[in-house]
N, C-alpha and C positions, 0 to 999 in steps of 0.2 A: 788217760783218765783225767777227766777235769771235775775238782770238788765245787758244790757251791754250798755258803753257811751266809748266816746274816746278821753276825755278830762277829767284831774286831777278835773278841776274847776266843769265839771258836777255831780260829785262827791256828794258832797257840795250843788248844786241845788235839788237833787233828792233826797237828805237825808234830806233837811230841807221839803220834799214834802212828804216825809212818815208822818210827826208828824203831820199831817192835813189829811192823809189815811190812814188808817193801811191799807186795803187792796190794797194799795200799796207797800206794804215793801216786803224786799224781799233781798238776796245780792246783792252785788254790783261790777260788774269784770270790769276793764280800759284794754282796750286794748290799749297802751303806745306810740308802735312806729307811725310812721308820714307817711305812703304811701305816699301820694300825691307829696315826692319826692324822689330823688334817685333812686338806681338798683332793678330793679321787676322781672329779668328775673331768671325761674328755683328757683323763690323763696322757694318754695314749699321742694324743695333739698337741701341737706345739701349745695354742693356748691354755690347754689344762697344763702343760708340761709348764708355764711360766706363770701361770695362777698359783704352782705350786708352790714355785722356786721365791715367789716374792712371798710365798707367807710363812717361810721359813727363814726368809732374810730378817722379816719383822721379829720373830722370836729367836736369833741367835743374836741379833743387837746386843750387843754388852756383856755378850756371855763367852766363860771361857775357849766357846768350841766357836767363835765367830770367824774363823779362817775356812771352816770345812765347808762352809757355801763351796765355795770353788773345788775342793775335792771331790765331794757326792757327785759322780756323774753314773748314776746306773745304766742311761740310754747307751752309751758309749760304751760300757761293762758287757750291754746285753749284744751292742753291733759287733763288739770281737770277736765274742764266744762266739756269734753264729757265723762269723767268716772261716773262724777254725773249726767248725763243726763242718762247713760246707767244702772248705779245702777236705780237706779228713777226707771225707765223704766219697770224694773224685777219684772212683776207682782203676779208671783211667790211668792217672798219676801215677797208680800203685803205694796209694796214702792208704795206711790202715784206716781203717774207722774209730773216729775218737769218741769216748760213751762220756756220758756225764752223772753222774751222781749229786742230786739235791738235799743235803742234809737239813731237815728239820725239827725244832723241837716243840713241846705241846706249850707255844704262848701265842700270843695273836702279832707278833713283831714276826715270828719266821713264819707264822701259818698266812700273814696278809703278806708279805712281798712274796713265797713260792705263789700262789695268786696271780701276782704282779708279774714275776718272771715265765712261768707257767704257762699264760696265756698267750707268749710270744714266741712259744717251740714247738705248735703242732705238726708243723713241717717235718720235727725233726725226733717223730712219735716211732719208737721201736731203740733211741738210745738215749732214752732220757732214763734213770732211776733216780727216785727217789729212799731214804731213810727216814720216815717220822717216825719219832720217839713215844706215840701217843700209848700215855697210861703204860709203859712198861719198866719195871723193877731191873733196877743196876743195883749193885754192890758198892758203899763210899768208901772213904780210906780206912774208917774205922770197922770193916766190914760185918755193917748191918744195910738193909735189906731199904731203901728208897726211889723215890719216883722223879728222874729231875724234870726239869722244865726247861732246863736250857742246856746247849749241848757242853758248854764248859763246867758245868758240874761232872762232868762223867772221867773218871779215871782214863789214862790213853788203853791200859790193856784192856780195860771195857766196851772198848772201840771197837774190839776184834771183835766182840758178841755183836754187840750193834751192827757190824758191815755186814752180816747173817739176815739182815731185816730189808736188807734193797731189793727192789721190785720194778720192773715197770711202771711209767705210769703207764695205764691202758688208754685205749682208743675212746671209751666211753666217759673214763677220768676231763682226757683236752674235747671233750664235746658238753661237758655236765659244767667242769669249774670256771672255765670261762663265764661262764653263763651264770654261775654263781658271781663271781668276781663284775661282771657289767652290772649286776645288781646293785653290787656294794657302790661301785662307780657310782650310777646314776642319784644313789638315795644320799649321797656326798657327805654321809655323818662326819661331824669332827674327831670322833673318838670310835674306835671299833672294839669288840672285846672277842675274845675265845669262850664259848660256852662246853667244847668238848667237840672230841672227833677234827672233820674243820670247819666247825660250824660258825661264822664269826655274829654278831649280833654287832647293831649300833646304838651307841650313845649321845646323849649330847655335850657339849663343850665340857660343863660343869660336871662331870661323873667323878672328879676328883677331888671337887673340893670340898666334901666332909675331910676327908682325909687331911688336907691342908689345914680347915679351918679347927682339926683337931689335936693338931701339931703344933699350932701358935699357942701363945700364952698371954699373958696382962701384960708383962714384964718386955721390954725388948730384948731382942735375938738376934746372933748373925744370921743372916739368912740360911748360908752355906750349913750350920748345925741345923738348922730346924728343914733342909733339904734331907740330909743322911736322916735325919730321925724318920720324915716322913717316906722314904726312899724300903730304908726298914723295916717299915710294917705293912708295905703294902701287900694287899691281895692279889692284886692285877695290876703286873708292874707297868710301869711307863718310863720316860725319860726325864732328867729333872729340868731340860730346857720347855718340855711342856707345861711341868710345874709351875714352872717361876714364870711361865706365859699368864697362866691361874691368876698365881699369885698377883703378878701386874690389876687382872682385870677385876680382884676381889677388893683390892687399893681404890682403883675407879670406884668402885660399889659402895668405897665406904667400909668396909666388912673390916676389913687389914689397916692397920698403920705402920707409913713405914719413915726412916730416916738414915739419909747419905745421898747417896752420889749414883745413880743406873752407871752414869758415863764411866765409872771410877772401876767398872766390874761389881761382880758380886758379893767379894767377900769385902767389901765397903759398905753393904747396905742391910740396917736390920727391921727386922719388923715386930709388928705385935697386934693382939686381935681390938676391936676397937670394939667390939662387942660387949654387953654386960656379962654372960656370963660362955665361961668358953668351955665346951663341950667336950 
């Protein structure tokens, strides 16, 4: 059994949920990058694949996570999997068949990379399952009655409810999402959201910066506090390297003032609204 999750933190969740299943266990693969924003178009091609890569190099500039350029390799994540899905396969060999299970949760980071990964395993339609979480009630620690969004809020013995929820994906699923997902591709929004089920909507660049610009204040700030604040309250969470991309381009605008060092990292550099009055 091979897991797939699309967060580091789920990681960690499903691994402390094996020591309560074995027949849960199984590896464990992250698909790393973040769909939900940025260039989607001709992903698939080397040139969408390095349109991507350079506009991710341009927003981790300076920022604490500027080494994981060279880590994120999802293409190379997805050529394993299906080498050992195709070894597996070769009955021949007398290799069992290896199934995989796609864990996701109800936000547009796990619903736009299953998408991503999704549309690159029809071949191998009768052992793919899926687990989304959509709209369904767990138990928290303090046990009352909630809906997560992401799979590391779930308790590990909650896990064992959840594995209850795996399914096929169907025949009609890799012939529909694909075709959803070339959509999203071609219409190349900056920003995607979850509207429910896995319906994604697009946005454009700016869908965050009320947020931002209601986070800053007259006063100067470390960036890094007025990140967490804004981090927070958000509705529809994001990443704070796309933040501080914002934030860059609300600087450009005029909107933001800021004072230190980009080169110096983040927690060098603070800002403030330049605005009359801050919202």
């Amino acid at each position: 059994m091979i897991h797939i999750v699309f967060e580091t933190a789920n990681i960690e969740a499903l691994s402390k949920a094996f020591e309560l299943d074995e027949s849960l266990k199984g590896d464990i693969i992250e698909i790393k990058d973040d769909y939900a924003v940025g260039p989607i178009i001709d992903i698939y091609d080397e040139y969408g694949y390095q349109q991507r890569r350079d506009w991710w190099k341009e927003l981790l500039q300076h920022s604490p996570y500027e080494e994981q350029l060279n880590i994120v390799d999802d293409k190379l994540a997805v050529h394993n999997l299906l080498k050992i899905l195709n070894e597996s396969g070769d009955e021949t060999q007398g290799n069992k068949k290896e199934e995989v299970w796609i864990w996701m949760g109800q936000n547009q980071h796990d619903v736009c990379g299953y998408y991503w990964l999704m549309s690159q395993l029809k071949e191998q339609q009768g052992r793919i399952q899926v687990l989304y979480l959509n709209n369904l009630p767990f138990i928290n620690e303090k046990g009352n009655i909630f809906y997560p969004t992401h799979l590391s809020e779930i308790q590990p013995k909650e896990f064992l409810k959840a594995k209850k929820l795996a399914r096929q994906i169907t025949l009609s699923e890799f012939e529909l999402d694909p075709d959803e997902w070339k959509k999203l591709c071609n219409d190349n929004a900056p920003v995607r959201i979850l509207e429910g089920g896995k319906k994604i909507a697009n946005k454009e660049e700016s869908f965050y910066d009320n947020d931002v610009l209601s986070a800053v204040t007259v006063e100067f700030q470390k960036l890094t506090k007025i990140l967490h604040n804004i981090l927070a309250k958000l509705k529809v969470q994001t990443g704070d390297v796309f933040l501080v991309w914002r934030i860059k381009k609300l600087i450009e605008e005029g909107k933001i003032e800021m004072q230190g060092d980009w080169s110096k990292g983040w927690k060098e550099v603070e800002i403030k609204s330049s605005l009359n009055e801050v919202s």
